[in-house]
C-alpha positions in Angstrom: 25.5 -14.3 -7.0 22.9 -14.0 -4.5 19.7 -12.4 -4.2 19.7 -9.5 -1.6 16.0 -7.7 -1.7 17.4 -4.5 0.1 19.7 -3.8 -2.9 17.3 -5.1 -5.9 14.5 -2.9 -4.9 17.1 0.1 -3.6 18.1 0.0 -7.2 14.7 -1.6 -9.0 12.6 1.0 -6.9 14.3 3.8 -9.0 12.6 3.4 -12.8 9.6 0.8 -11.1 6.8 3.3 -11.4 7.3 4.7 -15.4 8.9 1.0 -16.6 5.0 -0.5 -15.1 2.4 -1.7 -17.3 -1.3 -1.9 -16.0 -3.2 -4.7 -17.6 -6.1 -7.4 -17.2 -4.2 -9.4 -14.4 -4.1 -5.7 -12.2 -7.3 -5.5 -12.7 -8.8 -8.6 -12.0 -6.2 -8.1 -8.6 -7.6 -5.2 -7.8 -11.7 -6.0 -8.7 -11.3 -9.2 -6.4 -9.4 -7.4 -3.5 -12.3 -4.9 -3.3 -14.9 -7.5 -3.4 -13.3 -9.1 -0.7 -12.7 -6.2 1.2 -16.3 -4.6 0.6 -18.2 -8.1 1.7 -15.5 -8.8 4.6 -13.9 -5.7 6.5 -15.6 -2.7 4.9 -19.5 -3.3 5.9 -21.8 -0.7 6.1 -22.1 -1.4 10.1 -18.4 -0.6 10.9 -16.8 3.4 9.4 -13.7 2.7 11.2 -10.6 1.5 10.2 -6.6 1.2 10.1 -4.3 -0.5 7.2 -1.1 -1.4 7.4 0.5 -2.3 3.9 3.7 -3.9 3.9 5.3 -3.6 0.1 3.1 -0.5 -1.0 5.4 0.1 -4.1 4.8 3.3 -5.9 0.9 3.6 -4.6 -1.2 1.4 -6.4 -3.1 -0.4 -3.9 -3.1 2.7 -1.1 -4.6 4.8 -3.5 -7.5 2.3 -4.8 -8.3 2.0 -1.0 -8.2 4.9 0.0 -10.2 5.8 -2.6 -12.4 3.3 -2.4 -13.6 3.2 1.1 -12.0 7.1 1.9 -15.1 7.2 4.8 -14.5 4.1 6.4 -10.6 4.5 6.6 -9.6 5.9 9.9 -5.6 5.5 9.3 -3.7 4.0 6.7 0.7 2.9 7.2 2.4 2.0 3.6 5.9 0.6 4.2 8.2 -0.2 1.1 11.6 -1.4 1.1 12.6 1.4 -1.4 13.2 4.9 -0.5 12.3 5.8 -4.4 9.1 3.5 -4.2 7.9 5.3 -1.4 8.6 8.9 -2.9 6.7 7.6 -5.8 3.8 6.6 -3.6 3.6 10.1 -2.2 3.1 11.9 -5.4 0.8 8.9 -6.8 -1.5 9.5 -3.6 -1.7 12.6 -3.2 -5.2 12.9 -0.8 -6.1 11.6 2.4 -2.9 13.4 3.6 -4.5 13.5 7.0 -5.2 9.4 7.3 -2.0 8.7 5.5 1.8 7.7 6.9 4.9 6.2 5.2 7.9 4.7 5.9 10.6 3.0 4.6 11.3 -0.7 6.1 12.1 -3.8 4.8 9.5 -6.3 6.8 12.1 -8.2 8.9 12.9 -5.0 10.6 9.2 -3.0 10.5 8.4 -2.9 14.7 5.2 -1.4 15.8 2.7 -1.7 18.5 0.2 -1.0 17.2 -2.5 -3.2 15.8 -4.2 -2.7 12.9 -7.5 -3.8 11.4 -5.7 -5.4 7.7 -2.3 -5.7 7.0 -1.8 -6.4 3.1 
C-alpha cells in the first residue's frame, strides 16, 4: 500500500480538529515561532505584511498570528490539502475576515503570483 497525502488528509481532515490534543510541545512551537517572528519580521519599524501558510490545518497557527500581530498583518492565504481542514479553520478563525483568504491546494499544485512577506 502506498502513501497518497491527497487521500489521508481528504479522509484524516474529517475528525483532525476534535481527535487534537494541545500540549507542552504546541506550546513551546508556538512561544518560539512568535519569538522568531517578533525579533525578525514583525518589528516595530515595519506595520505591513502578507502570509502565505501552506498546511494551515484546522487554524491553529493563522489564528495565533493573526492574533498576535492583527496590526501589522496586511493579508494573510491559508492553504490546506483538506477541504474539512479548511472548513474547520474558518470556524476556528473567525476574525480578521477582511485580511483573511483560503483555499484548498495540495502544495505541488498551489500557483500564485504573488509574493508574500513569510510563507510557513
Amino acid at each position: 500500500m502506498s502513501y497518497n497525502p491527497s487521500e489521508y488528509w481528504h479522509e484524516r481532515g474529517k475528525k483532525y480538529k476534535e481527535n487534537f490534543r494541545y500540549n507542552k510541545n504546541f506550546v513551546l512551537q508556538e512561544d518560539l515561532l512568535i519569538t522568531y517572528l517578533s525579533d525578525n519580521l514583525f518589528t516595530s519599524d515595519v506595520t505591513t505584511k502578507s502570509i502565505l501558510e501552506l498546511g494551515c490545518g484546522y487554524g491553529r497557527i493563522t489564528k495565533l498570528l493573526l492574533t498576535k500581530f492583527a496590526n501589522m498583518i496586511k493579508e494573510y492565504h491559508a492553504v490546506d490539502l483538506s477541504p474539512h481542514q479548511i472548513e474547520n479553520a474558518k470556524k476556528y478563525v473567525d476574525s480578521n475576515k477582511d485580511k483573511l483568504t483560503f483555499s484548498v491546494s495540495d502544495i505541488q499544485s498551489f500557483v500564485t503570483n504573488k509574493k508574500y512577506d513569510l510563507v510557513i
